[in-house]
C-alpha positions as CSV (number, residue, x, y, z in Angstrom):
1,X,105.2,184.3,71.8
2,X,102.2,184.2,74.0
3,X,102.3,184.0,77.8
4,X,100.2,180.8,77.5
5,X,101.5,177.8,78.7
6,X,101.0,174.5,77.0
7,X,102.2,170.9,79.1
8,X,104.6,169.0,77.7
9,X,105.2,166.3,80.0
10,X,105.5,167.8,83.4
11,X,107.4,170.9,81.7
12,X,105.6,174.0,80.8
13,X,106.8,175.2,77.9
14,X,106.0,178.7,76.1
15,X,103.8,178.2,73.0
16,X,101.5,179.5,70.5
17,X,97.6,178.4,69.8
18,X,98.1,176.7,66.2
19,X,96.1,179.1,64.4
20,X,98.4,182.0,65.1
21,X,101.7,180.3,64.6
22,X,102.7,179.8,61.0
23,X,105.6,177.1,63.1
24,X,104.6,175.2,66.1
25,X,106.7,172.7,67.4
26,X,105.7,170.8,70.8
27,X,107.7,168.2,73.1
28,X,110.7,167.6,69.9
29,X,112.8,164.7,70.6
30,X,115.6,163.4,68.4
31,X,117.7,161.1,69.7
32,X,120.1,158.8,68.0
33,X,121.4,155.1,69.1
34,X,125.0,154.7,69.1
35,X,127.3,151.7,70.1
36,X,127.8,154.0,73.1
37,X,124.5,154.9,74.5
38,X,121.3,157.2,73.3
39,X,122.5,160.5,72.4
40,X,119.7,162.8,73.2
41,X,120.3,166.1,70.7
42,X,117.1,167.5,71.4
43,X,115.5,166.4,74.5
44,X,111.6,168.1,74.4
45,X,111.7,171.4,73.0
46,X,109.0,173.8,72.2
47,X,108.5,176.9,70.7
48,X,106.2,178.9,68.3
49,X,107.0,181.2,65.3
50,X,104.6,183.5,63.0
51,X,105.4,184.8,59.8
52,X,107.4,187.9,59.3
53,X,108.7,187.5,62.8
54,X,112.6,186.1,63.4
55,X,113.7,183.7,66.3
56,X,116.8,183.8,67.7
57,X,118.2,180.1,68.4
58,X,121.8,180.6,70.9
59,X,124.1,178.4,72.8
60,X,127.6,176.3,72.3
61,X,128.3,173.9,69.7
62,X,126.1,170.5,71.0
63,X,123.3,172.1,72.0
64,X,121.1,170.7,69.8
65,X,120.9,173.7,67.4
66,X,121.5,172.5,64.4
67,X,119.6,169.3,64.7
68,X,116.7,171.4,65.7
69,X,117.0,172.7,62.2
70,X,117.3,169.8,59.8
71,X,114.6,167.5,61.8
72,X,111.8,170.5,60.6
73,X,113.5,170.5,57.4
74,X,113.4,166.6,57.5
75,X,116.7,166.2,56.8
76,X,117.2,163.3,59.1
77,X,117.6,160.4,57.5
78,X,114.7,157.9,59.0
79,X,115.8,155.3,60.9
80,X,119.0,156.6,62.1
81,X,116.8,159.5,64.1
82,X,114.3,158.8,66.7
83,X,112.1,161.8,66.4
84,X,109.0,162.4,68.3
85,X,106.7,165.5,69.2
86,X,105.1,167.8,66.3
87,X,106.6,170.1,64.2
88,X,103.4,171.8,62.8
89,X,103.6,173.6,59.7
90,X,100.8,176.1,59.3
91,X,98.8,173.2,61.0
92,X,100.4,169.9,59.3
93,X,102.6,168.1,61.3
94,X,106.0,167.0,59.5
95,X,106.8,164.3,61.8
96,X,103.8,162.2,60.9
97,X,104.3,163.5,57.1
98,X,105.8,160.7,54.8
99,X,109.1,161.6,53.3
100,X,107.6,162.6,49.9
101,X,105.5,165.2,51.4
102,X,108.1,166.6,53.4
103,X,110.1,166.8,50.1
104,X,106.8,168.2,48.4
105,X,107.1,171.1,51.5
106,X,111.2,171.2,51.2
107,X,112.1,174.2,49.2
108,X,108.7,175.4,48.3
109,X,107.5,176.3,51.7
110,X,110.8,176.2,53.8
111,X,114.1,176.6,53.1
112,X,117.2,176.3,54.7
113,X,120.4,178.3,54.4
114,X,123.4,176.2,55.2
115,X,126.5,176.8,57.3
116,X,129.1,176.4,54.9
117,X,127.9,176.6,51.6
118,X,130.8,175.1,49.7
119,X,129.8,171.8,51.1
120,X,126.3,172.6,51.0
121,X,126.5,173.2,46.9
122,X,127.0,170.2,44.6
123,X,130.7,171.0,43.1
124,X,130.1,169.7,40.2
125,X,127.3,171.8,38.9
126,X,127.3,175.6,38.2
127,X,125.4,177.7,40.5
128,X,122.7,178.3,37.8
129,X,122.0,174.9,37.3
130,X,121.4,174.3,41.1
131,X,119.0,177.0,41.3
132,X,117.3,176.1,38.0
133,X,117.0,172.5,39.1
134,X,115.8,174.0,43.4
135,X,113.0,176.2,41.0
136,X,112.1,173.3,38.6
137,X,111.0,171.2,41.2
138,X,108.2,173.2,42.3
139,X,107.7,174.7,39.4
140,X,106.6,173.4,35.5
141,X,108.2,176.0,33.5
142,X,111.2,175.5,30.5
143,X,114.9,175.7,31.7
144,X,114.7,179.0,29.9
145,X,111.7,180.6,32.0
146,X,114.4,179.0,35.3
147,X,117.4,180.2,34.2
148,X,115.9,183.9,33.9
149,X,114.4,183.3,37.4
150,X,117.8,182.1,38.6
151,X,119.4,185.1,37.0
152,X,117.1,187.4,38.5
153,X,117.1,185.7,41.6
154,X,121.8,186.1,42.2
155,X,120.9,189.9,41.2
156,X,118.8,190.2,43.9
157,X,121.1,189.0,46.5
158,X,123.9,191.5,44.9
159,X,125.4,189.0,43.0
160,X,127.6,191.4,40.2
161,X,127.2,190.3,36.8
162,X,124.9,187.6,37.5
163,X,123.8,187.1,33.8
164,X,127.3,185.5,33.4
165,X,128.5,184.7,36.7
166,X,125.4,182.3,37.1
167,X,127.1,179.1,34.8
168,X,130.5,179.7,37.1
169,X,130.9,176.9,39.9
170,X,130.7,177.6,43.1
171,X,134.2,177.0,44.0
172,X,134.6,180.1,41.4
173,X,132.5,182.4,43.6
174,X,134.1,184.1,46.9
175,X,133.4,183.0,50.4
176,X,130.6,186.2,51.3
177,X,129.0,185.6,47.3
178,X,128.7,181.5,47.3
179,X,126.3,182.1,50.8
180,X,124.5,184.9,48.4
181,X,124.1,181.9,46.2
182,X,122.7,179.7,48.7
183,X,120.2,182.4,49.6
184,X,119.3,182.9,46.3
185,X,118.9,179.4,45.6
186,X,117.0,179.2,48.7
187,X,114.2,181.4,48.3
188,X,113.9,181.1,44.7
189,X,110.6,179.6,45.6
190,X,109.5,182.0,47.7
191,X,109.4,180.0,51.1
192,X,107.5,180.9,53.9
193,X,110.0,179.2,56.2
194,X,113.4,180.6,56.3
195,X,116.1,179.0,58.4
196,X,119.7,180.3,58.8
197,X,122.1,177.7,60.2
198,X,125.3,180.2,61.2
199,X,124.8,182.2,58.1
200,X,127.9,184.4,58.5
201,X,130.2,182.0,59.9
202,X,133.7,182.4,58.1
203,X,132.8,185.4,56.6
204,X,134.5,188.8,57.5
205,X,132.5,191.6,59.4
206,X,132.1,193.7,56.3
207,X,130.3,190.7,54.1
208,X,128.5,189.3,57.7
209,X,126.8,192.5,58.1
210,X,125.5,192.5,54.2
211,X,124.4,189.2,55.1
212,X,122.6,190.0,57.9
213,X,121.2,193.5,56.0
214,X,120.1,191.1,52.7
215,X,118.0,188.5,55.2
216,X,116.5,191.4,56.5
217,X,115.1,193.0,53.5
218,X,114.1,189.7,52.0
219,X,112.2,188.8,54.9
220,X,110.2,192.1,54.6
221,X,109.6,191.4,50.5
222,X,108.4,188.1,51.5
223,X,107.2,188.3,54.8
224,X,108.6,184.8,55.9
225,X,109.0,183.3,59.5
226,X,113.1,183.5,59.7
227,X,115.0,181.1,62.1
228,X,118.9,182.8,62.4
229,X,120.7,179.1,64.2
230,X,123.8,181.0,65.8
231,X,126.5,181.2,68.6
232,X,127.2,184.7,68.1
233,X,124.7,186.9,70.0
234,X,126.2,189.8,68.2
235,X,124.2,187.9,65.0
236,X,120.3,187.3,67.1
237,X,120.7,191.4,68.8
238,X,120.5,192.4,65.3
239,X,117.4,190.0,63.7
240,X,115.9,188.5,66.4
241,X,112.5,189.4,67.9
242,X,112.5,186.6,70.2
243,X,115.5,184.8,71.5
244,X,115.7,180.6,72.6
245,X,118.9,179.8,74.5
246,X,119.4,176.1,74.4
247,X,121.8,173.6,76.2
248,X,122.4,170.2,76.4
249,X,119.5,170.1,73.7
250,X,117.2,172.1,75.5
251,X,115.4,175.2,75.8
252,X,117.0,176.7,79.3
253,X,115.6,180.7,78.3
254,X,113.3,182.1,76.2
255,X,112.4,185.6,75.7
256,X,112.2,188.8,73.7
257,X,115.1,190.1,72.5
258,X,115.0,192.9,74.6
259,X,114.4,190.6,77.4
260,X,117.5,188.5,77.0
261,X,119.7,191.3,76.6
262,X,118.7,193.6,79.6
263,X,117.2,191.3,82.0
264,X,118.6,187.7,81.4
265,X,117.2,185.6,84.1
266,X,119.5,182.0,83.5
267,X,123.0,181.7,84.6
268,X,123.8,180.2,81.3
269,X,122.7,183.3,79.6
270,X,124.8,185.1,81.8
271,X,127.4,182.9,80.9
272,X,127.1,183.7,77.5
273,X,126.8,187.0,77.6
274,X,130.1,187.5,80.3
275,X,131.8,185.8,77.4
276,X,131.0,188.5,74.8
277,X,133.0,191.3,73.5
278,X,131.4,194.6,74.1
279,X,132.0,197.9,71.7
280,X,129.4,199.7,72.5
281,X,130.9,200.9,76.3
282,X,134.4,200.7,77.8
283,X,134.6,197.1,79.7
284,X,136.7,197.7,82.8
285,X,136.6,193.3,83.4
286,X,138.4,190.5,81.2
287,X,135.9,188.4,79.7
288,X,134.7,185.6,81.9
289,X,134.2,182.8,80.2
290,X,131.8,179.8,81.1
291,X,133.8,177.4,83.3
292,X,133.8,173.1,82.0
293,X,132.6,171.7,78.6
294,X,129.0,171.5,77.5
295,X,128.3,167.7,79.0
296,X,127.8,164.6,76.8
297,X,124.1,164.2,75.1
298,X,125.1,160.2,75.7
299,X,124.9,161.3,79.9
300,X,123.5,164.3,80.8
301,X,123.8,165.3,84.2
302,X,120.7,164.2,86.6
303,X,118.6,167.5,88.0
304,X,119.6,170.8,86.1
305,X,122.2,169.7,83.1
306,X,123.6,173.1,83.6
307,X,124.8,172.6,87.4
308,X,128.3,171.1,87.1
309,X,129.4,174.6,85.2
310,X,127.2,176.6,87.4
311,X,128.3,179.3,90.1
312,X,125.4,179.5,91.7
313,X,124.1,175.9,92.0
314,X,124.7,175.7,96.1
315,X,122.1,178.2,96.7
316,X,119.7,175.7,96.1
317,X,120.8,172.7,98.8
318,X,121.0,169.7,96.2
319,X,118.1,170.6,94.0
320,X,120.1,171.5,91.0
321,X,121.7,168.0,91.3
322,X,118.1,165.6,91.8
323,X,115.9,167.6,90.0
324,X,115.0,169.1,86.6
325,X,114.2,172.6,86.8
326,X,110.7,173.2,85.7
327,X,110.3,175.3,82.0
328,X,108.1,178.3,83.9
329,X,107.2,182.0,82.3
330,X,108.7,184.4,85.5
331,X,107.2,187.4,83.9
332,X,105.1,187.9,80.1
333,X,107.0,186.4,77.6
334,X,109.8,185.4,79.4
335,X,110.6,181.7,80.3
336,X,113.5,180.0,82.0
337,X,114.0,176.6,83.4
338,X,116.2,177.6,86.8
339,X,115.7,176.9,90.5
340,X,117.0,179.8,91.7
341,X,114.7,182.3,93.7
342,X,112.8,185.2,91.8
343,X,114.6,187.2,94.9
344,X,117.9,185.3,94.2
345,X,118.1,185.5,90.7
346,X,117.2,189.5,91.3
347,X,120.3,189.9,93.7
348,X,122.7,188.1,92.0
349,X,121.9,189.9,88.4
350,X,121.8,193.5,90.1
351,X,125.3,193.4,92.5
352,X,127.3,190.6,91.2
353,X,126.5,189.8,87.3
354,X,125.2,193.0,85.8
355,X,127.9,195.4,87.0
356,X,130.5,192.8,85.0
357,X,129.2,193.2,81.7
């Protein structure tokens, strides 16, 4: 991600020009009307991704994450979604796309691997045919010419015996080999999107890290732009090349992943990283957790939405409760959306936050 900033609003927000970002999405909005209120999942979010480069997309469950994901994939269903901005895809905007052509793009061009892939898979279908059918669509070739592909396609991801184990169900496959499956069925096509919605979520640490391992050397045969859609930091340190850390469905950090990790800048980031296990040093502190819940998307707090769990939100008289912190890049490449001093921010990372984690 470039240092240059595009408006969105009265936010500036980190961004790419559109001819070097194979993803651009500028000023997203999807909110959905309830009996309740307006629930604002994603509340203007931007960012930029080129191909054979990974972003990292972090923060607690209601953050807009996962919604972030199916609106590029279209998966909203229209009419129950208010959805504005762009989401441009190698310069066509899917918001403005009818449905068919989004469908047209679905699969072929991006892909999406689901969070839990028993539910994602249709039961009553074998594995095979589900990949057959993903291929057929996008491609005219005989069932025969798909089923070879599909069979080719479950070796790849390590599948054992896939000759045979591709007309089993998925209920017949393991936790660690159906996700496999839903990588192999999604990027059967070859897509030049890929996005990971908590790929290794269930899974134990052995089959997480040949998750992780197989994304990683697909991406590299295919040179796709991969979005990994994750709580776990543990998951981004090892893909990610850039990192977004979103709350309250929006972008409060944005950096490299070196960035994040040695010099985070937000006191949600610091948050989230006080609240992760650490094995590669001896932690002399408990884990510090972030105090409160994440707020409701229905009302979300006036000024900063962070500043009813923050620490640090009377340095700043009663700016963090009347208004919202500007999206600003504090150094190249690095973005946060704080009102906390450059000199503040410095102090309180170097004697009280650092030395805890």
């Amino acid at each position: 991600m470039s240092s240059e900033d595009i408006m969105a609003g009265d936010v500036a927000v980190p961004s790419r020009k559109p001819d070097q970002a194979f993803l651009d999405v500028r000023d997203l909005r999807v909110h959905f009307p309830t009996d309740d209120g307006l629930v604002k999942s994603v509340d203007g979010l931007t960012f930029a991704l080129e191909r054979g480069k990974t972003l990292g997309i972090v923060g607690e469950s209601g953050s807009g994450k996962s919604v972030t994901s199916l609106s590029i994939m279209g998966l909203h269903k229209r009419g129950t979604a208010q959805i504005s901005g762009q989401i441009m895809l190698d310069g066509e905007d899917l918001v403005a796309a009818t449905p068919e052509r989004v469908r047209e793009l679905r699969g072929k061009r991006m892909a999406m691997i689901f969070q839990d892939p028993l539910t994602a898979m249709h039961p009553f279908y074998t594995v095979g045919q589900q990949i057959i059918e993903a291929y057929r669509v996008h491609h005219k070739v005989s069932k025969q010419v798909a089923r070879k592909h599909a069979i080719e396609m479950l070796d790849r991801v390590g599948i054992p015996q896939p000759d045979r184990r591709v007309d089993d169900y998925p209920h017949q496959f393991s936790g660690g080999m159906r996700q496999r499956a839903m990588i192999a069925m999604a990027l059967s096509c070859d897509p030049e999107l890929l996005i990971a919605d908590e790929p290794t979520t269930a899974l134990d640490v052995t089959v997480q890290a040949q998750i992780l391992d197989l994304i990683v050397d697909l991406q590299k045969d295919f040179n796709s732009a991969v979005i990994i859609i994750t709580h776990d930091l543990g998951v981004v340190a090892e893909l990610a090349d850039d990192i977004m850390v979103m709350y309250a469905g929006r972008s409060v950090e944005y950096g490299t992943a070196h960035e994040i990790f040695s010099a985070p800048q937000h006191p949600y980031t610091w948050g989230l990283l006080g609240s992760m296990p650490r094995l590669d040093r001896e932690r002399t502190e408990r884990l510090l957790p972030i105090p409160g819940t994440p707020p409701s998307l229905i009302n979300v707090p006036d000024g900063c939405p962070f500043n009813p769990r923050c620490a640090f939100k009377d340095l700043n008289g009663d700016l963090s409760t009347t208004e919202r912190p500007e999206f600003r890049e504090i150094s190249p490449r690095h973005f946060i959306a704080c009102h906390l001093s450059t000199e503040e921010r410095q102090r309180l990372w170097t004697t009280e936050i650092k030395p805890k984690l």
